[in-house]
LUMMARTOR-60077 format. One line per field, with one value per residue (C-alpha): residue number from 1; residue in one letter; x, y, z. Coordinates in steps of 0.02 Angstrom, whole numbers, plus 50000, padded with zeros to 5 digits. Each point is the difference from the previous one (the first is absolute). Example, Ala and Ser with C-alpha at 12.3 -4.5 7.8 and 13.67 -1.06 7.14 Angstrom:
<nodes>
pos: [1,2]
code: [A,S]
xx: [50615,50069]
yy: [49775,50172]
zz: [50390,49967]
</nodes>
This chain:
<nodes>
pos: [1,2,3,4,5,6,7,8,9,10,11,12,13,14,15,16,17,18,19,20,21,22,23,24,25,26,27,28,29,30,31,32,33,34,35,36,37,38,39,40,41,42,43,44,45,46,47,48,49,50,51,52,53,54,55,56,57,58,59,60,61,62,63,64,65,66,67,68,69,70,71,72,73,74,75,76,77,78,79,80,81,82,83,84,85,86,87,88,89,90,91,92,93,94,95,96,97,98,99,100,101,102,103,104,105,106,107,108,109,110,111,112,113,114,115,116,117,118,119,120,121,122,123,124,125,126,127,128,129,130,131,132,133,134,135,136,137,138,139,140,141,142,143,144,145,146,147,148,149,150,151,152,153,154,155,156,157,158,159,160,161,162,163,164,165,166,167,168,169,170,171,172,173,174,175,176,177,178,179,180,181,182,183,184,185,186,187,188,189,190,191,192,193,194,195,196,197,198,199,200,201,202,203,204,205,206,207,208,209,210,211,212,213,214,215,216,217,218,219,220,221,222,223,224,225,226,227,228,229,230,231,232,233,234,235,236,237,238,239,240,241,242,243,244,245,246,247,248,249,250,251,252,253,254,255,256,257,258,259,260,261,262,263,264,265,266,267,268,269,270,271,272,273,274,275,276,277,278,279,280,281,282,283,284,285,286,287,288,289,290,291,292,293,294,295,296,297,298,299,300,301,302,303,304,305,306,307,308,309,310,311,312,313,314,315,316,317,318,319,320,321,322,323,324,325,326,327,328,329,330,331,332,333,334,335,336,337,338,339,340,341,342,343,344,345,346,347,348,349,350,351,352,353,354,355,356,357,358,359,360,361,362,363,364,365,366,367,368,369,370,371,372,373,374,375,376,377,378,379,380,381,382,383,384,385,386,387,388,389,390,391,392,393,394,395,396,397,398,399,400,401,402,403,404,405,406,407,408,409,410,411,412,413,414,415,416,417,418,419,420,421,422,423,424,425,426,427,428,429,430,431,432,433,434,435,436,437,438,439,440,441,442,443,444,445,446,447,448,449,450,451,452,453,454,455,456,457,458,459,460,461,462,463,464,465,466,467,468,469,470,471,472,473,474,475,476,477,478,479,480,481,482,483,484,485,486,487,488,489,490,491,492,493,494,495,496,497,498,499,500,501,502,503,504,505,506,507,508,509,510,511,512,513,514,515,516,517,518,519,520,521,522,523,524,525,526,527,528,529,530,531,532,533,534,535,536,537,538,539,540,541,542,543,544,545,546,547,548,549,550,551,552,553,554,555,556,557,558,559,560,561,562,563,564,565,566,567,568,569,570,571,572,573,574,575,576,577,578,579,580,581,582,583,584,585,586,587,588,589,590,591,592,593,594,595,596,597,598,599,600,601,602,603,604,605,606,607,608,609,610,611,612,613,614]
code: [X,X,X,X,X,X,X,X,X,X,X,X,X,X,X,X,X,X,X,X,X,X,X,X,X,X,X,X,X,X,X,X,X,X,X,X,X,X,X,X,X,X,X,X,X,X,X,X,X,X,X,X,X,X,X,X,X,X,X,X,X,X,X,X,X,X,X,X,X,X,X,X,X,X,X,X,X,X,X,X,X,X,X,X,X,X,X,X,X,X,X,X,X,X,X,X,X,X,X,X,X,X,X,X,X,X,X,X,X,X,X,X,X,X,X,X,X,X,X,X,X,X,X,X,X,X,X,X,X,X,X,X,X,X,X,X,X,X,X,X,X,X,X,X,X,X,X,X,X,X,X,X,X,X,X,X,X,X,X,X,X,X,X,X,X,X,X,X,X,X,X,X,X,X,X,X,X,X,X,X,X,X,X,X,X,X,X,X,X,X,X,X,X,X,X,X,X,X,X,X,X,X,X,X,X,X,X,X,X,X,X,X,X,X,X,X,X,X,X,X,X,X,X,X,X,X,X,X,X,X,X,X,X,X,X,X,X,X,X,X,X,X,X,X,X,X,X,X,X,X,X,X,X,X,X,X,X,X,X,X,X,X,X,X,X,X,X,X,X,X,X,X,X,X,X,X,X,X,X,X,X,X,X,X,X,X,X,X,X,X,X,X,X,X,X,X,X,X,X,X,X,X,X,X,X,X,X,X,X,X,X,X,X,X,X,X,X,X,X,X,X,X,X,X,X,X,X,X,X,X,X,X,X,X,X,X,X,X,X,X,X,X,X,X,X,X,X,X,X,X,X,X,X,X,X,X,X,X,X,X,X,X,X,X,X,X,X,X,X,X,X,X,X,X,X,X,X,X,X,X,X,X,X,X,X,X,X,X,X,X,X,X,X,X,X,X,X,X,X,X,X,X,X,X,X,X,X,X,X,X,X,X,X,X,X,X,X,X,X,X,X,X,X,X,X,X,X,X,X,X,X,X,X,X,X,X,X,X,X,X,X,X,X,X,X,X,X,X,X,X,X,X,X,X,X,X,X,X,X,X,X,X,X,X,X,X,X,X,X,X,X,X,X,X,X,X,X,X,X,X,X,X,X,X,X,X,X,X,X,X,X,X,X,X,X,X,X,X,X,X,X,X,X,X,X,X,X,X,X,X,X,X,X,X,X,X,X,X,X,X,X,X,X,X,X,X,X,X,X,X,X,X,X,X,X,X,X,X,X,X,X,X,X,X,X,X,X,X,X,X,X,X,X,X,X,X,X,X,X,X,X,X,X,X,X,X,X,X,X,X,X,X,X,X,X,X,X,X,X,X,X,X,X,X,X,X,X,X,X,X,X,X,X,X,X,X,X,X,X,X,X,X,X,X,X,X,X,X,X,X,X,X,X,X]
xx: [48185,50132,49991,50086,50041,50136,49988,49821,49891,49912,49860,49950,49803,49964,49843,49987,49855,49897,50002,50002,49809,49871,49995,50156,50082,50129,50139,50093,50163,49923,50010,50111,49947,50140,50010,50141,50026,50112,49947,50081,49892,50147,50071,49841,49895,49850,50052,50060,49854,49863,50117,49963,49822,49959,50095,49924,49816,50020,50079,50175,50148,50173,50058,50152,50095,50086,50141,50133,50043,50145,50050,50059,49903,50082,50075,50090,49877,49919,49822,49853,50060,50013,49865,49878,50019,49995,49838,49911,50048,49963,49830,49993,50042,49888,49870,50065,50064,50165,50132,50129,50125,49977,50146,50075,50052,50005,50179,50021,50044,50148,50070,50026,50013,50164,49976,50042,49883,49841,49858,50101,50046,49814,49982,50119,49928,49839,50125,50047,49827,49952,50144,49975,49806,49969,49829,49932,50083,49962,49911,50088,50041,49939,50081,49914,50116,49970,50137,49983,49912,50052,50112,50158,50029,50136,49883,49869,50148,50066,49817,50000,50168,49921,49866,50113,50142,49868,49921,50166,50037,49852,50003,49885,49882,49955,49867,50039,49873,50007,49893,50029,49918,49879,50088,50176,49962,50173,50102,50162,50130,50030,50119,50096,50033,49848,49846,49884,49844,49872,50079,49808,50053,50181,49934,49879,50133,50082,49992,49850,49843,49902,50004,49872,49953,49977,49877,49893,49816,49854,49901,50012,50017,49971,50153,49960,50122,49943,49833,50098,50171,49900,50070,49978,50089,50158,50024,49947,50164,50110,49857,50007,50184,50001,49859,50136,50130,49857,50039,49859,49922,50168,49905,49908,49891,50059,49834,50050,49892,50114,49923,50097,49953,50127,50120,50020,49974,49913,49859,49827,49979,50151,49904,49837,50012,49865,49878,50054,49977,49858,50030,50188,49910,49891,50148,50109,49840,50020,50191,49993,49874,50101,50180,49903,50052,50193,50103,50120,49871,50024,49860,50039,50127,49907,50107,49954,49965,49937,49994,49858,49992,49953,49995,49825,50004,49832,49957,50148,49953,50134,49936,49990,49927,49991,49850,49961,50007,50003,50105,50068,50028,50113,50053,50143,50076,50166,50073,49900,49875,49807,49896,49813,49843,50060,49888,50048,49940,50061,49949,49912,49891,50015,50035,49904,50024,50066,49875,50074,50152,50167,50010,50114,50136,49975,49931,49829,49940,49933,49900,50099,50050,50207,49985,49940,50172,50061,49878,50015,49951,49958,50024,49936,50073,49987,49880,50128,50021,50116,49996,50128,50006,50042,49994,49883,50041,50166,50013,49809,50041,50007,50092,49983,50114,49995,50137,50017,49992,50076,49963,50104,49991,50168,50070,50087,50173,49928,49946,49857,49876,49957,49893,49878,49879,49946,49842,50040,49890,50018,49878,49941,49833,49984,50115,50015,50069,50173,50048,50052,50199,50073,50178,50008,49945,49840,49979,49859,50006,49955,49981,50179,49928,50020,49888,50003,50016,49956,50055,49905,50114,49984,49827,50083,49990,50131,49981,50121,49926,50069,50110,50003,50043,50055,50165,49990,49898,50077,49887,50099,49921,50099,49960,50091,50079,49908,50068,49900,50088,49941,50141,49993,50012,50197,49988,50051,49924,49870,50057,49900,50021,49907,49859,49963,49897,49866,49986,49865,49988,49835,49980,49787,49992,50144,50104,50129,50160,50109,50069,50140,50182,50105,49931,49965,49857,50040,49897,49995,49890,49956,50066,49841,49939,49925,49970,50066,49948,50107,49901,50112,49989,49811,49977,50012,50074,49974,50118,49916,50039,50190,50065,50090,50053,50118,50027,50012,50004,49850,50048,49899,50074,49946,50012,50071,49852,50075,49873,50091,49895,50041,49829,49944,49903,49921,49952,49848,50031,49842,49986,50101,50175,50168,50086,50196,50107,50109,49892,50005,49812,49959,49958,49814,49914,49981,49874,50127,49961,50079,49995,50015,49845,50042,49855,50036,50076,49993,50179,50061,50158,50107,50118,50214,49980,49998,49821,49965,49835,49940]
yy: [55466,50104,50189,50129,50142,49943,50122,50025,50069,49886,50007,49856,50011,49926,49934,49996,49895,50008,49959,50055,49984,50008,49808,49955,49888,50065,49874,50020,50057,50055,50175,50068,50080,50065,50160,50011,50184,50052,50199,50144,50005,50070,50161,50114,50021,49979,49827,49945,50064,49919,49835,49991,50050,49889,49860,50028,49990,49843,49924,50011,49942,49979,50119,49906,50176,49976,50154,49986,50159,49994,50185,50028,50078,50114,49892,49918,49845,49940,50022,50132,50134,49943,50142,49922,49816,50077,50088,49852,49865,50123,50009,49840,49934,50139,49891,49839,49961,49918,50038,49880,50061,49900,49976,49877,49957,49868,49999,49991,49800,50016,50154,49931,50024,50083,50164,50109,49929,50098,49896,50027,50166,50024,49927,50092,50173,49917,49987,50155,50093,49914,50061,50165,50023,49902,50052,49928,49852,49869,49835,49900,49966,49894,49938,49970,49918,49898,49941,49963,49799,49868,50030,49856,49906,50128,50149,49945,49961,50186,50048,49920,50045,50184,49968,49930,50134,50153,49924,49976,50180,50093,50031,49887,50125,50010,49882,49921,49924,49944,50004,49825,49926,49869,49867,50011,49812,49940,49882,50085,49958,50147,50020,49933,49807,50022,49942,49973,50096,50133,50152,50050,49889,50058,50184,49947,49939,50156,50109,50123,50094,49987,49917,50073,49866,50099,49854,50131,49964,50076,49853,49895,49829,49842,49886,49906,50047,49903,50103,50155,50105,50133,50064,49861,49874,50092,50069,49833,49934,50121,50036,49806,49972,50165,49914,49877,50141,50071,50164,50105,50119,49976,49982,50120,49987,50111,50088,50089,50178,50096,49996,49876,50054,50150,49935,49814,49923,49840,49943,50071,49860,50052,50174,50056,50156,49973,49940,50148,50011,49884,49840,50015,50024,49836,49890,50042,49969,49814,50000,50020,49904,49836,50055,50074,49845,50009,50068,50061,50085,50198,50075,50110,50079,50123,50079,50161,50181,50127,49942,49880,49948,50161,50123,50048,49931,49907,49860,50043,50114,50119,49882,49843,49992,49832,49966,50016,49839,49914,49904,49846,49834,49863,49815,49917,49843,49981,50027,50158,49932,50052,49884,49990,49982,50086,50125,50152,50095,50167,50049,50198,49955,49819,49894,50048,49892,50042,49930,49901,49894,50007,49956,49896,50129,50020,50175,50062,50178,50073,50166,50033,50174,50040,50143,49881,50005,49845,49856,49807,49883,49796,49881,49816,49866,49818,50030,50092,50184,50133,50175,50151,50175,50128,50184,50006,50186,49976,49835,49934,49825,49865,49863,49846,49843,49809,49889,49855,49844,49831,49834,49878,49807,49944,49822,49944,50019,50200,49952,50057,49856,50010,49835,49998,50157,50110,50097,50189,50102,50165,50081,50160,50011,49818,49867,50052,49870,50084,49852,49840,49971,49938,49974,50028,50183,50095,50181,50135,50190,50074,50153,50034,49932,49854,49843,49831,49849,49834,49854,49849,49857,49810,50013,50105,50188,50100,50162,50171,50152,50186,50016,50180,49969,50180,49970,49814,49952,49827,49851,49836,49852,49873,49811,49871,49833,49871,49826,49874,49841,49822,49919,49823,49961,50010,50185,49947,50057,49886,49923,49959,49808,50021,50098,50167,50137,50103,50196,50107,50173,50101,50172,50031,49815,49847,50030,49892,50020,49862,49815,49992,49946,49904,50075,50177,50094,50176,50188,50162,50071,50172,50008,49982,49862,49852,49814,49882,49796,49877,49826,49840,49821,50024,50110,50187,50115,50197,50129,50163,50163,49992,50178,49979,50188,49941,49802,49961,49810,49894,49819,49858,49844,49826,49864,49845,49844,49834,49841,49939,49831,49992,49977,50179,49979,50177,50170,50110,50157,50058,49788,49852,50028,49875,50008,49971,49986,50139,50103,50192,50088,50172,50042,49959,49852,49851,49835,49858,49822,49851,49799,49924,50021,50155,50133,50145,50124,50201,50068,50185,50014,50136,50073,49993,49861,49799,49950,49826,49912,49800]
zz: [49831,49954,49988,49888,50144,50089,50184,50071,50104,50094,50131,50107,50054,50160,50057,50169,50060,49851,49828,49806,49992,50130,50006,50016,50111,50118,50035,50184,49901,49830,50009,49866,49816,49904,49883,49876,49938,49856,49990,50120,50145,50104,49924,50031,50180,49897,49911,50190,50093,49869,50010,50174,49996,49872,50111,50137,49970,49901,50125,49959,50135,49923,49847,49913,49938,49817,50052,49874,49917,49844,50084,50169,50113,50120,50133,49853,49974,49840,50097,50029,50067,50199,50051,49879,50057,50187,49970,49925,50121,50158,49929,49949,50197,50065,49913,50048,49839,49984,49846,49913,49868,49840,49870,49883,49802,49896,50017,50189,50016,49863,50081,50162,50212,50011,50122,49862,49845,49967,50090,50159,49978,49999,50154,50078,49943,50090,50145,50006,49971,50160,50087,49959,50021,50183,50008,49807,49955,49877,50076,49877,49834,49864,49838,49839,49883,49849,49899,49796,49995,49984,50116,50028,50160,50050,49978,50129,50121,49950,50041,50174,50045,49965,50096,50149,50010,49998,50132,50111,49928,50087,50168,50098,50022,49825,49951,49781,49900,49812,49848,49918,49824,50033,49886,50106,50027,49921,50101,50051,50133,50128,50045,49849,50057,50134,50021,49812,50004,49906,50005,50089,50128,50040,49984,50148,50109,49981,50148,49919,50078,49841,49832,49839,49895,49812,49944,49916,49931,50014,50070,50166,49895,50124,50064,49837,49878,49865,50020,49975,50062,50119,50146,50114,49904,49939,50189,50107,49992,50049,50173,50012,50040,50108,50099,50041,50063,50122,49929,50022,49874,49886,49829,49928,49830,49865,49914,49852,49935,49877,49815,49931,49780,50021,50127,49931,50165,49934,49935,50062,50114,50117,50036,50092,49897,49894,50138,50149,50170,50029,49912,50087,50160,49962,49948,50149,50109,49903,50020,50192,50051,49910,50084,50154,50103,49949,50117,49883,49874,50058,49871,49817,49936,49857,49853,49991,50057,49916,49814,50052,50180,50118,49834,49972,49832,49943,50117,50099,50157,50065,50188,50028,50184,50108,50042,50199,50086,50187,50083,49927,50121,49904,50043,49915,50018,50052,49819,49974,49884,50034,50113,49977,50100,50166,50076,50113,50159,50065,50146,50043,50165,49962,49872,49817,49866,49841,49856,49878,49985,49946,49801,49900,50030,50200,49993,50093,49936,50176,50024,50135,49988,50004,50103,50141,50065,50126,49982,50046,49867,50013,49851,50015,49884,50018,50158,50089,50028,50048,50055,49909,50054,49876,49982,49812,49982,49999,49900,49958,49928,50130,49965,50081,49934,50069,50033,49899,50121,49965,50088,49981,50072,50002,50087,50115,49901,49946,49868,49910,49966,49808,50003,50150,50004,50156,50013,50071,50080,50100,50149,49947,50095,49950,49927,49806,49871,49938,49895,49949,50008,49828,50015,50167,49997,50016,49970,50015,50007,50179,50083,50118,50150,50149,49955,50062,49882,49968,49895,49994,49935,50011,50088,50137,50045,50047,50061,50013,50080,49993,49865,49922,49816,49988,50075,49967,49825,50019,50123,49993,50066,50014,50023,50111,49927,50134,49997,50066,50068,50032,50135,50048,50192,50004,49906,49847,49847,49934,49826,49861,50008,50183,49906,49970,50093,49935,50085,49989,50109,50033,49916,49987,49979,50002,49857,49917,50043,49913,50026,50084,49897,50116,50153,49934,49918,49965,49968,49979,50097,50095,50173,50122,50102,49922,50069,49885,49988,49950,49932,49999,50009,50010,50139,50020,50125,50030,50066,50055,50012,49893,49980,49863,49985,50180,49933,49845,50024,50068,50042,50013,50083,50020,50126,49960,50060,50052,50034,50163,49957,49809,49968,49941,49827,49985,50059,49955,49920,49891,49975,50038,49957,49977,50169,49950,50170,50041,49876,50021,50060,50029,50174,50045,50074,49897,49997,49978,49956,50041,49932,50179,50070,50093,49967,49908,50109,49990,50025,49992,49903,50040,49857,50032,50105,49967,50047,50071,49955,50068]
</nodes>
């Protein structure tokens, strides 16, 4: 939304491990509430010292500094005078508080990044306050800047080329953040004949430490636009694509206070004025607990001190205290979203479980107080656990993130297998099910650990133990390509015309294997030991013990049978069978039969050989 005053004062409220209302939902990296401030709270010790105060017990962190003066001060800068801006941020960092200079104009894209135009000659009086007072400088600096709408192709670009060339400007100990309008959702290229985008989206790839989304209502709203343009919908997409940059706590909600009747700052709808302190307290609650899985949601940005927010006016306490609060144990996932259903341990002369269970945004409320200094926490997931050590005083949210694991089943060739399916499971006290493979890939979300795996595939199990998927999230199996071959007695592969083979192997049972094509049946399958049975002209024959993984090719060869009498009419195989001389037999002993009066006589036939018979 865009504002009338063009330099401000600005305070950003952080919340530390707790919330805007005693229920809400702490997020591992949602800790900021922002303050903007238009009115002097620097010239007087009184204005800086109730500032602070004021800060303080509501849980303030960051104070983004509006300093630009029309008159110089004394060391020649269009600022506070330097002992002014010294005093407040020494007793802002005696308090833990950190301070940001805030400036910028409607004006600043068109004027340009040339080391002597205005923006940059602000930044260099930053510069140069720094220099001079070592022992308070500014934390960073943050730029509020909305030019007139609609605003051309080449004005977002002059925008983001702002944006950029402060950024290389500042030393890198400086941190920059931006106040953008919720509706920047334009397609632009940046840089001009780059990549096509939102303008959101570009100013997220920039290299920033926090962006303020000014999507101000006074209600939370669902995801559900259609339902109504609250808070969640006209932020979600901007914390969406920063959830793809994995850049934590980089969006923060705007939440806007300031009476809007005399100030023409929108329609009543845009302002928690009306309501106060409470009802913004209740919709934030709602606000976080959606985005509280998002690891780029970094908590409110609230516009502003003193004539509503922090003033004592009616339904506006001068305090807005967090409310006390434990410990807070988190999982996420590997993309910083929340993960559900985990439960926790920490250990105080043994292991005590935490009650409950993380919620839909990975968070578990403990009672565990933050002045228990260094204690070791457990979180189980997926029946697996591991163990963190952390100091709570110091830092009291544990975070504990899994690795995303993939399976794949690829061939022989390495490539996946998109039409066959494998089972997965993992041991974790137990073989689990982790999924079925669809394209040749199955993946699951597991604590960073070492597990051993399974794939069942083809009837057959294959098993790989001790892989730690922290260092390795990938577990190929892969399978082998195992030919089998039926050879006549010289060697030579059977053809067709001399009748074809049928294979089977065992895997939990005799499976089918194929029919063999001119001597060869061919399959994929994963590289263990199997025996394999090849069924031809009647009779079968079984090969044990073929470790295909070392082999790949399992051959089968007949003996050719020659009646030295001519008077061979048939053999028994499963029944009376057509005896053809010279035919080709699988090894095995045979009943023949003959039309001279010779009885039938039982003959082993060995394969490779030629075989003579009566």
């Amino acid at each position: 939304m865009k504002r009338s005053m063009v330099f401000m004062l600005v305070a950003v409220v952080v919340l530390g491990s707790v919330g805007l209302a005693s229920h809400l939902p702490v997020s591992a990296e949602a800790s900021v509430h922002a303050l903007w401030i238009f009115s002097d709270e620097v010239s007087t010790p009184a204005a800086r010292d109730t500032l602070v105060q004021r800060s303080v017990a509501s849980g303030v962190t960051d104070l983004y500094l509006s300093v630009y003066r029309s008159a110089l001060n004394s060391a020649g800068r269009r600022m506070y005078q330097d002992s002014d801006i010294a005093d407040l941020i020494g007793k802002a960092h005696l308090h833990g508080l950190a301070v940001w200079a805030a400036y910028g104009n409607t004006d600043w894209p068109a004027i340009g990044c040339s080391p002597s135009s205005w923006p940059l000659q602000r930044m260099a009086e930053v510069v140069a306050y720094d220099t001079a007072n070592p022992t308070a400088q500014f934390d960073g600096v943050i730029l509020d800047v909305e030019p007139p709408e609609p605003q051309s192709e080449a004005a977002y670009q002059s925008l983001l080329t702002l944006y950029q060339c402060t950024r290389a400007f500042l030393p890198g100990n400086l941190q920059l953040a931006v106040a953008i309008r919720f509706f920047w959702d334009t397609a632009v290229a940046f840089p001009v004949g780059g990549s096509v985008k939102p303008v959101y989206q570009h100013i997220a790839d920039l290299n920033l430490d926090h962006i303020v989304v000014m999507g101000y209502r006074d209600f939370a709203g669902t995801a559900a636009c259609a339902e109504g343009d609250g808070l969640i919908c006209l932020d979600q997409d901007e914390i969406a694509y920063a959830d793809t940059l994995l850049k934590s706590n980089l969006i923060l909600v705007g939440l806007e206070t300031a009476n809007c009747a005399p100030s023409e700052c929108g329609p009543e709808k845009v302002t928690f004025y009306e309501e106060g302190q409470a009802a913004l307290n209740s919709e934030a609650q709602l606000v976080a607990t959606h985005f509280g899985g998002h690891i780029s949601f970094g908590g409110f940005a609230i516009h502003r001190y003193n004539a509503s927010y922090l003033s004592g006016l009616p339904a506006w306490p001068t305090e807005n205290p967090p409310p006390p609060q434990g410990v807070i144990v988190k999982l996420l996932d590997s993309q910083g979203h929340g993960l559900a259903g985990a439960s926790a341990q920490y250990y105080d002369a043994g292991w005590q479980t935490i009650p409950g269970s993380t919620d839909a945004s990975g968070t578990l409320v403990t009672g565990i107080p933050t002045t228990r200094g260094n204690l070791t926490f457990r979180m189980t997931y997926a029946h697996a656990s591991t163990d963190m050590a952390q100091n709570v005083t110091s830092n009291p949210i544990v975070t504990f993130q899994t690795a995303h694991v993939t399976v794949e089943l690829r061939d022989s060739a390495g490539n996946l297998m998109p039409d066959d399916t494998g089972t997965v499971q993992y041991y974790a006290g137990g073989w689990r099910d982790f999924g079925a493979t669809a394209g040749g890939q199955a993946s699951k979300e597991l604590l960073p650990l070492t597990y051993s795996f399974s794939m069942n595939y083809a009837f057959a199990r294959q098993e790989k133990g001790g892989q730690n998927v922290a260092s390795t999230p990938t577990v190929t199996f892969q399978t082998a390509n195992v030919i089998v071959e039926l050879k006549d007695s010289a060697g030579a592969l059977m053809p067709d015309s001399a009748g074809t083979g049928a294979v089977q192997y065992y895997a939990g049972g005799w499976r089918d294997f194929g029919v063999t094509v001119n001597g060869q049946a061919s399959k994929e399958l994963l590289p263990l030991t199997y025996s394999f049975a090849m069924n031809y002209a009647f009779a079968r024959q079984q090969l044990n013990g073929q470790d295909v993984n070392a082999n790949q090719t399992v051959a089968f060869q007949t003996g050719q049978v020659h009646s030295v009498s001519g008077t061979a009419v048939q053999y028994y195989a499963g029944g009376w069978r057509s005896f053809v001389q010279d035919m080709q037999l699988l090894p095995g002993t045979y009943t023949f039969r003959f039309n001279d009066g010779n009885p039938n006589q039982a003959v082993p036939i060995s394969g490779g050989i030629a075989n003579s018979i009566h």
